[in-house]
N, CA, C and O of each residue as an XYZ file, in Angstrom:
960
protein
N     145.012    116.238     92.808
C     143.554    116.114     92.937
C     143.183    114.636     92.996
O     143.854    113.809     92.380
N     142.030    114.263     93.794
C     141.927    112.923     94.332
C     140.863    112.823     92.917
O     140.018    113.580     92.440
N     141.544    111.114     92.451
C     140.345    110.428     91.594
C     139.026    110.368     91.608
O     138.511    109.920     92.633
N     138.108    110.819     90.436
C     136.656    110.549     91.206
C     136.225    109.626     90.756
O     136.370    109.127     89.640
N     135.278    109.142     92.180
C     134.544    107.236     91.630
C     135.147    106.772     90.501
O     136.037    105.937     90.340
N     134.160    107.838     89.302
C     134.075    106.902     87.791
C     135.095    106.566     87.377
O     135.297    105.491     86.812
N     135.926    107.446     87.594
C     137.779    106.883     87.282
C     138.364    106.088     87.468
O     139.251    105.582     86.783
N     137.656    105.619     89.222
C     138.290    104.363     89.837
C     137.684    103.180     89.291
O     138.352    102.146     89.253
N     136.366    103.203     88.813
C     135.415    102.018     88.494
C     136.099    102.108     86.976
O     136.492    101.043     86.500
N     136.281    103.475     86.097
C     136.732    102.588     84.866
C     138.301    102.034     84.932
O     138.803    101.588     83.901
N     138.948    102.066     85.987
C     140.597    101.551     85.689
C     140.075     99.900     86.072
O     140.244     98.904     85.370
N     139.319     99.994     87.564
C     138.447     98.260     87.251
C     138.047     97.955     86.211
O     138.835     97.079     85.854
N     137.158     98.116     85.269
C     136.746     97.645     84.539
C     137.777     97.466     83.388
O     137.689     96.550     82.570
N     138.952     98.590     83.379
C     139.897     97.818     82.194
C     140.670     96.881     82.777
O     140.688     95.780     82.227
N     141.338     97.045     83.791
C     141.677     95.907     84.570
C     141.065     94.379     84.280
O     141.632     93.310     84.053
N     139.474     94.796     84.404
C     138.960     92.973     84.083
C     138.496     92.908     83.042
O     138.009     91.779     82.975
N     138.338     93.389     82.201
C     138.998     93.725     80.785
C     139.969     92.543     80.291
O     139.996     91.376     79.899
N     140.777     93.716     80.597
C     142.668     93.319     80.348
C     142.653     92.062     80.719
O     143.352     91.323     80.027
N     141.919     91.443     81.836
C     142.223     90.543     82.406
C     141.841     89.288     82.081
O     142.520     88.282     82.287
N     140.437     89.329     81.421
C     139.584     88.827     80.523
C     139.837     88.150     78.875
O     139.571     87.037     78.421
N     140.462     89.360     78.257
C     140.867     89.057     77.263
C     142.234     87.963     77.401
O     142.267     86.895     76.789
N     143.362     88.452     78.336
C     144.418     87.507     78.265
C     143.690     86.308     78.812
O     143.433     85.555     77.872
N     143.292     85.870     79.867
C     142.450     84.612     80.129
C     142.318     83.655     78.830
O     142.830     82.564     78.578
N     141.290     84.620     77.984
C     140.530     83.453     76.947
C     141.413     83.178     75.807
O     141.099     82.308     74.994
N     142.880     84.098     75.648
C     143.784     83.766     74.939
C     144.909     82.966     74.928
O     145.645     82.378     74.135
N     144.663     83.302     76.903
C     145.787     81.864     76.993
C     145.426     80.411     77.341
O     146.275     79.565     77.620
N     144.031     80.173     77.300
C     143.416     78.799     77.117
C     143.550     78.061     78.535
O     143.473     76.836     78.634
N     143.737     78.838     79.518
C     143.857     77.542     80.303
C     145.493     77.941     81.299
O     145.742     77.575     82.448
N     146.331     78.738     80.422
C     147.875     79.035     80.564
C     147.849     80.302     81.500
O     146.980     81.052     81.945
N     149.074     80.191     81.575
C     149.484     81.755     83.007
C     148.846     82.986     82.572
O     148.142     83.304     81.614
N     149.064     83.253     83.038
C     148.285     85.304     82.388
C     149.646     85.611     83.606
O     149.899     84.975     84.629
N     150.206     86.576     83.140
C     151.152     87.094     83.990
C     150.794     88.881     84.937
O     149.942     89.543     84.345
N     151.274     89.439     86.009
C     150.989     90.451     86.504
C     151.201     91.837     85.379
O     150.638     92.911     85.169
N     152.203     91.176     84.913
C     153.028     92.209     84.134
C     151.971     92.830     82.655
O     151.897     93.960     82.172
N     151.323     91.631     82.300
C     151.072     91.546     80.968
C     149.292     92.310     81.118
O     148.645     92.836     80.212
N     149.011     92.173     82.131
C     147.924     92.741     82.781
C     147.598     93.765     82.960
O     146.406     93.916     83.229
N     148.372     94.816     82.908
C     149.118     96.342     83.869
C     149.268     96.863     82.530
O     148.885     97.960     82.124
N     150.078     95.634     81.665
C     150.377     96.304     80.177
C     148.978     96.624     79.193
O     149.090     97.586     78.432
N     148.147     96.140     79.182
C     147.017     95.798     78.512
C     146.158     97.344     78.772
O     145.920     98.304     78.039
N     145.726     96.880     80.781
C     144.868     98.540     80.770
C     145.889     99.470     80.923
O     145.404    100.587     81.104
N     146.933     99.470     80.924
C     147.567    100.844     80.830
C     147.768    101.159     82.055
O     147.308    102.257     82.368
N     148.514    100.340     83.197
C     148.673    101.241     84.588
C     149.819    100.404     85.015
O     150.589     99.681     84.383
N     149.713    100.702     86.246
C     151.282    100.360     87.023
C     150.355     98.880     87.835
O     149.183     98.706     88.169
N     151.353     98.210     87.885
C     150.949     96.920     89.235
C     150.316     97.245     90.534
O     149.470     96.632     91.185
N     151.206     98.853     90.840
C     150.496     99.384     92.405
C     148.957     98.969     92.147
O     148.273     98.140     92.747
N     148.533    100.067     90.732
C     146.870     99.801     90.711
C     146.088     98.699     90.914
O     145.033     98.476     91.507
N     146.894     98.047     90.254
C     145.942     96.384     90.149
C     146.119     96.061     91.684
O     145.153     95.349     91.958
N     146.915     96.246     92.862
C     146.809     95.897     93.849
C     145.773     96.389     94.208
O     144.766     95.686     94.294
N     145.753     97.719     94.508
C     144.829     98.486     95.203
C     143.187     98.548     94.077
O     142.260     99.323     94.313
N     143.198     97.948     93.379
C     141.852     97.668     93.264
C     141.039     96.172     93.386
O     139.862     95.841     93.526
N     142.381     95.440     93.246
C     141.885     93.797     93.550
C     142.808     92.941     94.579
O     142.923     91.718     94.501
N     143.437     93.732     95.533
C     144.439     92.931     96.429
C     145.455     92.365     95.938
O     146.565     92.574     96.426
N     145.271     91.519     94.849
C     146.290     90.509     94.032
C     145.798     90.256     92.760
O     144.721     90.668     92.330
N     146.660     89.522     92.122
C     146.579     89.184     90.808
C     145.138     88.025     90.927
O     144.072     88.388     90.430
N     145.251     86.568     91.660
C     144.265     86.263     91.607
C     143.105     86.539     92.211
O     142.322     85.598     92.344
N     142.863     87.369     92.525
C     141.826     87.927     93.727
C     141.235     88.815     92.050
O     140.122     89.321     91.908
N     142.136     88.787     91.182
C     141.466     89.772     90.037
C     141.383     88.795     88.716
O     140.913     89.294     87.694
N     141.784     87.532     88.694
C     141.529     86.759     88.229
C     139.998     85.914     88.503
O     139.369     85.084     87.846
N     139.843     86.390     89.422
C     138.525     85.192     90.448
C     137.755     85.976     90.202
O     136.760     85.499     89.656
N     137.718     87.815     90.465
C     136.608     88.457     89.721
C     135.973     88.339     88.659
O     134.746     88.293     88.565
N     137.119     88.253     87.382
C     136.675     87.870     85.985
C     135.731     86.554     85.889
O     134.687     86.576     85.235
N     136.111     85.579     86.487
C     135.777     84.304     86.160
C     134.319     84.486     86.522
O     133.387     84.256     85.750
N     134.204     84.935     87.814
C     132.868     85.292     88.479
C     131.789     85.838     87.781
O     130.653     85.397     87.608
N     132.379     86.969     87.371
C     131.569     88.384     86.690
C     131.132     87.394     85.243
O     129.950     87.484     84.909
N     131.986     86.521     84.441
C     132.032     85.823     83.224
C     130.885     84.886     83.494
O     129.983     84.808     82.660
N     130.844     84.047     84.789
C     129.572     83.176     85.299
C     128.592     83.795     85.547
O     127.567     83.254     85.132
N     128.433     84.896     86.156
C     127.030     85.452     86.320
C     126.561     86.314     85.067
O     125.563     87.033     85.114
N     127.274     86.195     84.073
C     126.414     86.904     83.011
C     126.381     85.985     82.306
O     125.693     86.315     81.340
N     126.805     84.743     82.171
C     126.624     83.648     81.661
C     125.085     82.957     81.931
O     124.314     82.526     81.074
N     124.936     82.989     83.112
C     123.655     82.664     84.019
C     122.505     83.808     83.790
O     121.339     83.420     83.726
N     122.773     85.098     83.674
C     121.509     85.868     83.674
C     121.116     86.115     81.871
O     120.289     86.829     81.304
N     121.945     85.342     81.475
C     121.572     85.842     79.892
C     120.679     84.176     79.802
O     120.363     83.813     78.669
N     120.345     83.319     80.901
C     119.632     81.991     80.203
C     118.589     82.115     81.571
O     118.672     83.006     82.416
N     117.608     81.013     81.571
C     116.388     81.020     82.581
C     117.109     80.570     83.909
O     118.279     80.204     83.802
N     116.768     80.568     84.621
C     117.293     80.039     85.979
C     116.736     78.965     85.948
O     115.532     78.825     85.736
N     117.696     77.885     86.196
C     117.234     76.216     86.679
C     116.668     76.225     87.608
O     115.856     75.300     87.608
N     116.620     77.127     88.964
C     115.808     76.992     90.044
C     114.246     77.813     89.305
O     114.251     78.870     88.674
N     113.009     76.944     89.629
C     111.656     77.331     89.288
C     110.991     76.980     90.598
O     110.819     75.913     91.187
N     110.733     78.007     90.809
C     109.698     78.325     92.372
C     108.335     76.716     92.363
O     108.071     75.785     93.123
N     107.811     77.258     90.927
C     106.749     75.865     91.485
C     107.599     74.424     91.014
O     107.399     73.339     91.560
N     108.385     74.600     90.118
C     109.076     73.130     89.691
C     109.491     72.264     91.030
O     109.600     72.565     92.219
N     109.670     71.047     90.281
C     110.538     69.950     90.562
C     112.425     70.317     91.514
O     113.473     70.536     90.907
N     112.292     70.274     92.715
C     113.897     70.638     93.127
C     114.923     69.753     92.479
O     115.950     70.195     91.963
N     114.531     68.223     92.539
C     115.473     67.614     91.873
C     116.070     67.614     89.981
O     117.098     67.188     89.455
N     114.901     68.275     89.456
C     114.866     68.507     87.838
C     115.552     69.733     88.228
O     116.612     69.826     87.610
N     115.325     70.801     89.098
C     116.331     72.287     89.180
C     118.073     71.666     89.437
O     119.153     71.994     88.946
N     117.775     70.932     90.157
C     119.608     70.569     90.417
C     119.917     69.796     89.194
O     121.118     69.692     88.944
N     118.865     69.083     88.165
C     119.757     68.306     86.691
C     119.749     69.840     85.870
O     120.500     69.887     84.895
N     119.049     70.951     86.151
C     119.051     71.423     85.112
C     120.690     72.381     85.586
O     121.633     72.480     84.800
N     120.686     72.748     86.446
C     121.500     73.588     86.727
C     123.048     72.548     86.952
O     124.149     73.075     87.106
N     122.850     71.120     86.932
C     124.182     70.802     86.803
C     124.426     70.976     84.951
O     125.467     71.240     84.350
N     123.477     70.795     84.578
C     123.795     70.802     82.707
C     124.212     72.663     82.782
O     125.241     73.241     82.435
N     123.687     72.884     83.028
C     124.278     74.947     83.130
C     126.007     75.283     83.550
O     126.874     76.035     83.104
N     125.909     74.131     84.805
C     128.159     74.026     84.537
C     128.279     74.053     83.590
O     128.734     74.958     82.891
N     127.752     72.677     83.216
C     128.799     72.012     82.308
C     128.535     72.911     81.135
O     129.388     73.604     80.581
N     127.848     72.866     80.962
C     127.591     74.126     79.636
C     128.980     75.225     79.469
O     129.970     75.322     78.743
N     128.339     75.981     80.663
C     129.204     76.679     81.232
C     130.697     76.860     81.093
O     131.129     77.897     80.591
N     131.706     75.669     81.613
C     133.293     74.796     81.291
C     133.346     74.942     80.380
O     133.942     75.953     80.009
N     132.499     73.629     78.943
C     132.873     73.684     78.012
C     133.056     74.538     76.655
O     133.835     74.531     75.702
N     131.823     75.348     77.108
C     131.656     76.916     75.948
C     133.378     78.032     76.396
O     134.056     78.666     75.588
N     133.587     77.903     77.797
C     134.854     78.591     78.368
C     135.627     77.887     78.833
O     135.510     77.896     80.059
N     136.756     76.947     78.332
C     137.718     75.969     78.493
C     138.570     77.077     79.116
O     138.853     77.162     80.311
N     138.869     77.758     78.324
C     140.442     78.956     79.224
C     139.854     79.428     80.477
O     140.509     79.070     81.456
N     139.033     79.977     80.686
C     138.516     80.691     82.038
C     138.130     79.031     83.060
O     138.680     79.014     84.161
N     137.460     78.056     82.789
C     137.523     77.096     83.646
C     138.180     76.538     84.034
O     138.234     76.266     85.233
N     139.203     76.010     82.882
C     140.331     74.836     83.598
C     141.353     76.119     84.362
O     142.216     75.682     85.123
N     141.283     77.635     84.189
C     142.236     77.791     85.070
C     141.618     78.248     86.364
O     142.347     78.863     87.143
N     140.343     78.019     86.693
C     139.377     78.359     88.064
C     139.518     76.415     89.107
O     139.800     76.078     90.257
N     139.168     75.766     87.957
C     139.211     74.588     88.364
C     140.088     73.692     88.232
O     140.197     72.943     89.203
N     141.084     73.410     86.939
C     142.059     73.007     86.799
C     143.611     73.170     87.594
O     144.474     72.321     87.371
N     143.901     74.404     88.596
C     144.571     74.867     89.237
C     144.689     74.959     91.100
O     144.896     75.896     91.872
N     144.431     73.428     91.296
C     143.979     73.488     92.683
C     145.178     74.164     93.622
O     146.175     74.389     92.935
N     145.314     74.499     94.851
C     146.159     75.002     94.870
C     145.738     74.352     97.078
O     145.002     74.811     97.951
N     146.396     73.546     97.037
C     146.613     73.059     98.236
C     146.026     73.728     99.679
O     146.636     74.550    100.363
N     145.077     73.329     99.883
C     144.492     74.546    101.867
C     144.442     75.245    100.997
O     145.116     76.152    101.483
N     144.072     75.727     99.661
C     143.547     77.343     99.464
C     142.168     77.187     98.982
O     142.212     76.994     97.768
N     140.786     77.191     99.488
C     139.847     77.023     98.364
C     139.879     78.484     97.702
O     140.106     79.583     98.208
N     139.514     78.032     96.151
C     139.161     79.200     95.551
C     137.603     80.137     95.847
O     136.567     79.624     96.269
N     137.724     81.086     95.621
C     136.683     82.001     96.364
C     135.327     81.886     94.999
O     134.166     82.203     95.258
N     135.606     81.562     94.090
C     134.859     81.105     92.789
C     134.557     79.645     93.230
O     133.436     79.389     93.670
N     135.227     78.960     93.161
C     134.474     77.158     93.606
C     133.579     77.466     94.656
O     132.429     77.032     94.724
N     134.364     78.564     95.849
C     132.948     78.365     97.084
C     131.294     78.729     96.447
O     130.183     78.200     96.468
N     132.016     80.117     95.827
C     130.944     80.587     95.716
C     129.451     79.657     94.833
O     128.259     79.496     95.095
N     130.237     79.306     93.900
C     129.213     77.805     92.934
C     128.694     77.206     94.118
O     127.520     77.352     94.458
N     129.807     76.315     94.970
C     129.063     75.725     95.875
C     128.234     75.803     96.712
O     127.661     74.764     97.040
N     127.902     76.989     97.311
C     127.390     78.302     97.833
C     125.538     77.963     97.143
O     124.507     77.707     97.765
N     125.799     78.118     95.619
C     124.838     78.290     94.997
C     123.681     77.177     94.923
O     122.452     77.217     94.978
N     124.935     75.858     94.725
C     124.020     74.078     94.780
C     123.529     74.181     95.862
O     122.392     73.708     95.896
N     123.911     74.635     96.875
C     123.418     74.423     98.030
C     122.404     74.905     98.264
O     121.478     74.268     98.767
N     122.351     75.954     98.003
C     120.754     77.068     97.949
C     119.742     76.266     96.886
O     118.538     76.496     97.005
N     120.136     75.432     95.962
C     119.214     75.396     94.940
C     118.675     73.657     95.612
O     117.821     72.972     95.049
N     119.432     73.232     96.920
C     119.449     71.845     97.403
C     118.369     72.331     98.635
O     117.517     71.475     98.873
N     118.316     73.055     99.111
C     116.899     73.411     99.739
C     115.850     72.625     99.923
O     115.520     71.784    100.759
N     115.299     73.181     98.752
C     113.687     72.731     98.603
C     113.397     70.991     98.562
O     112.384     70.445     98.999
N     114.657     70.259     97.872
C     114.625     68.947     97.896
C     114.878     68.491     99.469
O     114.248     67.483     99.788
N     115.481     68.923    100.220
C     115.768     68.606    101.761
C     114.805     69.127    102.451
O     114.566     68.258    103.290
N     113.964     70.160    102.667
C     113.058     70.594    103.207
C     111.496     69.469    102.874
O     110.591     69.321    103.695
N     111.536     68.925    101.734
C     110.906     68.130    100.949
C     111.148     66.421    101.782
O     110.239     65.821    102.354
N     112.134     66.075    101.688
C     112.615     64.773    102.485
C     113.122     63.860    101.540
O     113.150     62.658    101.802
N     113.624     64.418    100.207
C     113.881     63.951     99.075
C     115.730     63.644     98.990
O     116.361     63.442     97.952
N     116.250     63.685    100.298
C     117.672     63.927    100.031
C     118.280     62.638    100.592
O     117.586     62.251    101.532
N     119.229     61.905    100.381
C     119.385     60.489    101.148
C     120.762     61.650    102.904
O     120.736     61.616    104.135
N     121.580     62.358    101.930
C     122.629     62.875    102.471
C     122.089     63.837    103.311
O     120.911     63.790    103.667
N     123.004     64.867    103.718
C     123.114     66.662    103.877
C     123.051     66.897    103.032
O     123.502     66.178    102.141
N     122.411     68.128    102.779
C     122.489     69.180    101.550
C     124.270     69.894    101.259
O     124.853     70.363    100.281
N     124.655     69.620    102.808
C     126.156     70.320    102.376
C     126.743     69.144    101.863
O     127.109     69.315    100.700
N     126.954     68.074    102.277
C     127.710     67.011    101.645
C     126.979     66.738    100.114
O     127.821     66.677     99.218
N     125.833     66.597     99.746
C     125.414     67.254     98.482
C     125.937     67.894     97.531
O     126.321     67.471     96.440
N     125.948     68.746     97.879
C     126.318     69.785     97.221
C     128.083     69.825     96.761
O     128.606     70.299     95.752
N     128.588     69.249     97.735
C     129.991     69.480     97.290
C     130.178     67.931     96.971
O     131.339     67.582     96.759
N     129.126     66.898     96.906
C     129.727     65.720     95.883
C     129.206     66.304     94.390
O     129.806     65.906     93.391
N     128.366     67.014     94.280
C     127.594     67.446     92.918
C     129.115     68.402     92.826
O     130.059     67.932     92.192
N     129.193     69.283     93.273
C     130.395     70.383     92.698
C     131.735     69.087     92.115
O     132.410     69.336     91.116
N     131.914     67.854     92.867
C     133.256     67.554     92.520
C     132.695     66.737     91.332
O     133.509     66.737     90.408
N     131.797     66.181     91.110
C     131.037     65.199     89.802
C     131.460     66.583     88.824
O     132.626     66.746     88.463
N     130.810     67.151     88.604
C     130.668     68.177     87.649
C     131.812     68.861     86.954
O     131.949     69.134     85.761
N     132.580     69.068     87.954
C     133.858     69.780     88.046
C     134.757     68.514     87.270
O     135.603     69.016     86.529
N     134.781     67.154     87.257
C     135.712     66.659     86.980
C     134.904     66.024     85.750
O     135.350     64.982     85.268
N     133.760     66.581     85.225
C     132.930     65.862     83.980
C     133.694     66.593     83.256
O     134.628     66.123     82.606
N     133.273     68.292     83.294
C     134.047     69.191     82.605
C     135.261     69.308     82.594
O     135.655     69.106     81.445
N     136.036     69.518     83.236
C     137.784     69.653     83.014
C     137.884     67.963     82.050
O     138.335     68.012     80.905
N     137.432     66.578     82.636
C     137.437     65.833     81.047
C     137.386     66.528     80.062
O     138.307     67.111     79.492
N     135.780     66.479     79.703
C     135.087     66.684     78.287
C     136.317     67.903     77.692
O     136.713     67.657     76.552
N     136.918     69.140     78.351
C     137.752     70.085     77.764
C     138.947     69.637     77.447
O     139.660     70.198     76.615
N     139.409     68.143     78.346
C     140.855     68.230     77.630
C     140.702     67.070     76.445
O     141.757     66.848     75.851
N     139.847     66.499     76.125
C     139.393     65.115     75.118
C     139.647     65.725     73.681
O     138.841     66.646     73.546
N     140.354     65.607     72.670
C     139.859     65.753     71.676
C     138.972     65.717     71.270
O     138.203     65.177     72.064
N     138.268     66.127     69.962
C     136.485     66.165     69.773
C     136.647     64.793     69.061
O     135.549     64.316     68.773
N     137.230     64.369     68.860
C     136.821     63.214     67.947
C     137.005     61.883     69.183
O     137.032     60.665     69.010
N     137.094     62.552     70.219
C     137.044     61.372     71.496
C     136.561     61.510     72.264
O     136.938     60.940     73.288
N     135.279     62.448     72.294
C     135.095     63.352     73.477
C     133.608     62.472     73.569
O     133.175     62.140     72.466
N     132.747     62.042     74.813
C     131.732     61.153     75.239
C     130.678     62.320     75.021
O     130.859     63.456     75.460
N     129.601     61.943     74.327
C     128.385     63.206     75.024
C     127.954     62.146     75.419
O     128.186     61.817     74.256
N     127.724     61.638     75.688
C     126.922     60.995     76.948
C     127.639     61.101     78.327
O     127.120     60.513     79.276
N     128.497     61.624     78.466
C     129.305     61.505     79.682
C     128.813     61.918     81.114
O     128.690     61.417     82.231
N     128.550     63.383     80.318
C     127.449     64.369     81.648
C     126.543     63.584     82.048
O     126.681     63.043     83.146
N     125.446     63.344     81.287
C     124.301     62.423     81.403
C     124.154     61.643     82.623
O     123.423     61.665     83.614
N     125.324     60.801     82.088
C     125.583     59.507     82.974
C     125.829     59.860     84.305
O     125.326     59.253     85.251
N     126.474     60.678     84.402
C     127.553     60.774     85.913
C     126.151     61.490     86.360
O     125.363     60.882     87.084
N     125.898     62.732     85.919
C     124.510     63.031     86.611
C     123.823     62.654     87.114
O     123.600     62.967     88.283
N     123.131     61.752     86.418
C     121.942     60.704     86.518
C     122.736     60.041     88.332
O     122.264     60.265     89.447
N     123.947     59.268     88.008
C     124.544     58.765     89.041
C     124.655     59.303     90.128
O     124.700     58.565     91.112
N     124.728     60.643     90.297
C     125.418     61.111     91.074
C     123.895     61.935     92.003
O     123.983     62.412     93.135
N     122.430     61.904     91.034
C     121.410     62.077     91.646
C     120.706     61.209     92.044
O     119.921     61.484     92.952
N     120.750     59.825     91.484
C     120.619     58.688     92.434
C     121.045     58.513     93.547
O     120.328     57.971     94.389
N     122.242     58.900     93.824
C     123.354     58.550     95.109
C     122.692     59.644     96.009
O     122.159     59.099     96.976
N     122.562     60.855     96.016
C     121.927     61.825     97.021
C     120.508     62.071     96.977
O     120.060     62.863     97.806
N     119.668     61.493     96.098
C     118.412     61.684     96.268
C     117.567     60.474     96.685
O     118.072     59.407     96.335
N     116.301     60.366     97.406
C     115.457     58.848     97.854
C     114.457     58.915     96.195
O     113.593     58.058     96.007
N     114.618     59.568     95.560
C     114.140     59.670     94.191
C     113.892     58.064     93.342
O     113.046     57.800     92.487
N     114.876     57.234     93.893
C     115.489     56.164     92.820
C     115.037     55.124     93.883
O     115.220     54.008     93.397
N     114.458     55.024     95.292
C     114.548     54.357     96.215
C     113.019     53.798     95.849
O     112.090     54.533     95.513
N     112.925     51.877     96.026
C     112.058     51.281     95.441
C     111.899     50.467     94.540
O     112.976     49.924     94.294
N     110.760     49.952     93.656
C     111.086     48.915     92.785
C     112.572     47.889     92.464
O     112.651     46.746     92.916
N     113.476     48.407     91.776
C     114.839     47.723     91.505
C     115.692     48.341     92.495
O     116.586     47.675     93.018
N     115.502     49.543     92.799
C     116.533     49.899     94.041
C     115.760     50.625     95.585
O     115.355     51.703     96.021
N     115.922     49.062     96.013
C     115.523     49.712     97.460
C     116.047     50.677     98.445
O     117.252     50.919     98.386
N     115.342     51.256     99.327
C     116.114     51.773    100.125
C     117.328     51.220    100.743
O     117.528     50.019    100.924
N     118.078     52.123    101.036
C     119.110     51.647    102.142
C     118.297     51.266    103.804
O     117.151     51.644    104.045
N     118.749     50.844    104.338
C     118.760     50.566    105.847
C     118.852     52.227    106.856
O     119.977     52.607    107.179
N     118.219     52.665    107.067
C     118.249     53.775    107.716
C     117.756     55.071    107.192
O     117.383     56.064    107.818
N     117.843     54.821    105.672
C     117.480     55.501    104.613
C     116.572     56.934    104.850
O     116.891     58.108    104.664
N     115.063     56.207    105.434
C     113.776     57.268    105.651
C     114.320     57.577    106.994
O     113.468     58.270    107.549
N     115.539     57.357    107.942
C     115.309     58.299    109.021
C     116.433     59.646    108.670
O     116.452     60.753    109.209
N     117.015     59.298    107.964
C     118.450     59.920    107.522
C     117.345     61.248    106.229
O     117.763     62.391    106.046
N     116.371     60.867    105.721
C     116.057     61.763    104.887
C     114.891     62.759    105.489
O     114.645     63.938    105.231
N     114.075     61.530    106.677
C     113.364     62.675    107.377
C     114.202     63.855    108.333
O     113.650     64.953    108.399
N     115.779     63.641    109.227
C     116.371     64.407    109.832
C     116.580     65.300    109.131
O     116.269     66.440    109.476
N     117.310     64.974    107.652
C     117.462     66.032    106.673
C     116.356     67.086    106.651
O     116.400     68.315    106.712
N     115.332     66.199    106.542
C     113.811     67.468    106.195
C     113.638     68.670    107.455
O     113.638     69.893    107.321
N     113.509     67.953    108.560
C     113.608     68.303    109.748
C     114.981     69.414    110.169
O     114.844     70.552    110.618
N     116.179     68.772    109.904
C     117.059     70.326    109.892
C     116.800     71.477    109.022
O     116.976     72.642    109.380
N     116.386     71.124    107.896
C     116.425     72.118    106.729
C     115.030     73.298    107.085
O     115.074     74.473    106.720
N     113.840     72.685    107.860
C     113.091     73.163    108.413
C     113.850     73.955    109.876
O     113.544     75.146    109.935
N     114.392     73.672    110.556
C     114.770     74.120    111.758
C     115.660     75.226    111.653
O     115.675     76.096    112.524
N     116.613     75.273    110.376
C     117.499     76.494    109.604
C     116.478     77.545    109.393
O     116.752     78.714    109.666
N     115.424     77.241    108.968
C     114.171     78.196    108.419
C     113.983     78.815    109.454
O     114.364     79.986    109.482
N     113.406     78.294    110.511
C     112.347     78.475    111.775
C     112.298     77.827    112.403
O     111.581     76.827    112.352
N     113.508     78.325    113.788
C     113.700     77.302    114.945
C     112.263     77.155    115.970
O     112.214     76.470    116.992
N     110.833     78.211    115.247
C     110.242     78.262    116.259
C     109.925     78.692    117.967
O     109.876     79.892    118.235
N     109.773     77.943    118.780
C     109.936     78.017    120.363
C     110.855     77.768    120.848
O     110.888     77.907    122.070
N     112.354     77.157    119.966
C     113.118     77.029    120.489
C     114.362     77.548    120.921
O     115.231     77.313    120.081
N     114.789     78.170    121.923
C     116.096     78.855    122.005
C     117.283     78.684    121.161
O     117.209     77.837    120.271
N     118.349     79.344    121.299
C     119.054     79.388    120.252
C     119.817     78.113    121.103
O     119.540     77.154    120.382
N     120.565     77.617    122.156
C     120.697     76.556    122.974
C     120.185     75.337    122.378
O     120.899     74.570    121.731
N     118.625     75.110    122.652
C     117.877     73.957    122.147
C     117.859     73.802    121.043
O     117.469     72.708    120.638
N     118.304     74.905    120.008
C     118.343     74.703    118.647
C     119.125     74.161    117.994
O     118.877     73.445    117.024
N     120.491     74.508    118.565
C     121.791     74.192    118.333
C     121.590     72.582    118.671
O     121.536     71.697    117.817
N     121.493     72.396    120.092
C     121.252     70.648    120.238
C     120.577     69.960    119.707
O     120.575     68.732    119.780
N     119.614     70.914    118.831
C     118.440     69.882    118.009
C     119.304     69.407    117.005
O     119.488     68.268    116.575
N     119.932     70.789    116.633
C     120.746     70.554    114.959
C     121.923     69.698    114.984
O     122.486     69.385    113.935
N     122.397     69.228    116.333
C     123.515     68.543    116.324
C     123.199     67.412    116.401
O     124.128     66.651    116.127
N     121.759     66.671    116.804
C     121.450     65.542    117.145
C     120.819     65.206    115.414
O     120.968     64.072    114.959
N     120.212     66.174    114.671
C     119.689     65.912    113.414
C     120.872     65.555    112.550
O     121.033     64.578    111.818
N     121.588     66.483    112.785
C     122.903     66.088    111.772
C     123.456     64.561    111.930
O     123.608     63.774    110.995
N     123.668     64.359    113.009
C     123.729     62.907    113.444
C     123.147     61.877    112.410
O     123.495     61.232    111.421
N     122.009     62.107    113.251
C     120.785     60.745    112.347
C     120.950     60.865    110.956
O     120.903     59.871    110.231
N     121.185     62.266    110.420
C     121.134     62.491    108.728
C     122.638     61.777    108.064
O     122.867     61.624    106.864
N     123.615     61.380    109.290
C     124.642     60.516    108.200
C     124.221     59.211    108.633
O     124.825     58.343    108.003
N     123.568     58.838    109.309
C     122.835     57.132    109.144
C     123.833     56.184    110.414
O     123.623     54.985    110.594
């Protein structure tokens, strides 16, 4: 007799479970196929056929662990707020994030693994990017929102994997702060003025930005042809 649904959804759920618990016990360390299978009680076939592979069921956990991490606090993105205060708040929400879960992070982020991105890093990155919007649509961005976004993912990413391997009695809180602060100076015209002037090209590179991020929205009258050439000539001007 063929399994029904609920059967299949609860051998997943012990699966990431099983999978879960060894994670936060081994700090950071291997979790093996074997030890996995042993935990919910099934054969390896299963764990294939419900998650492809071992890390494909590793990347679930981590995932499923971040988004309930995130829906149990406010969302840094606020419809009428500040975009650039949503991207400090939501880089402090990583880091939060890393350091409350050292075992589940350093082995999402700590484990690069050569031409493979992880399907968890995209997805974060995925997320800055969406929350980098409103500041580019705005004209508030010096960069791309994609190059943005993945200098914010690598700042962040390498604040935390620090701060987790430091002993506490060596460990900076000011560390986040700093690099933050830095690292939103460097992509935002926020800081541009008084002691730090613009760059040289600066307002045309942040109006193209505004201008693509608008044209992603609503190409308007323009064909999908003219759109494409708009966006290739904006992208242009937006690296200076």
């Amino acid at each position: 007799m063929a399994k029904s649904d609920s059967d299949g959804s609860s051998t997943r759920d012990r699966l990431l479970l099983a999978a879960a618990d060894l994670l936060e016990a081994a700090q950071g360390g291997e979790v093996s196929t074997r030890a996995i299978c042993e935990a919910a009680g099934v054969q390896a076939p299963t764990l294939y056929h419900h998650f492809g592979s071992k890390q494909e069921l590793l990347d679930a956990v981590v995932t499923h662990g971040f988004k309930a991490f995130l829906a149990e606090r406010p969302s840094p993105i606020r419809d009428d707020g500040d975009p650039i205060e949503d991207i400090r708040r939501g880089w402090d929400l990583h880091v939060r994030y890393g350091t409350e879960n050292p075992g589940f992070y350093s082995r999402v982020y700590g484990r690069a693994i050569p031409g493979r991105p992880c399907g968890v890093v995209a997805e974060v990155e995925a997320m800055i990017l969406h929350a980098l919007q409103p500041a580019a649509r705005q004209g508030r961005l010096r960069i791309a929102p994609e190059r943005a976004a993945r200098q914010i993912l690598a700042a962040s990413t390498g604040v935390v994997l620090t701060l987790i391997s430091q002993p506490d009695a060596d460990a900076d809180p000011t560390l986040s702060e700093a690099v933050r602060d830095a690292v939103l100076a460097r992509i935002s015209t926020d800081s541009d003025g008084g002691d730090h002037p613009a760059e040289p090209g600066a307002a045309t590179a942040a109006t193209a930005i505004a201008l693509r991020a608008a044209l992603h929205e609503d190409a308007g009258p323009l064909g999908p042809a003219e759109a494409a050439l708009l966006d290739e000539w904006l992208d242009r001007l937006s690296r200076g």
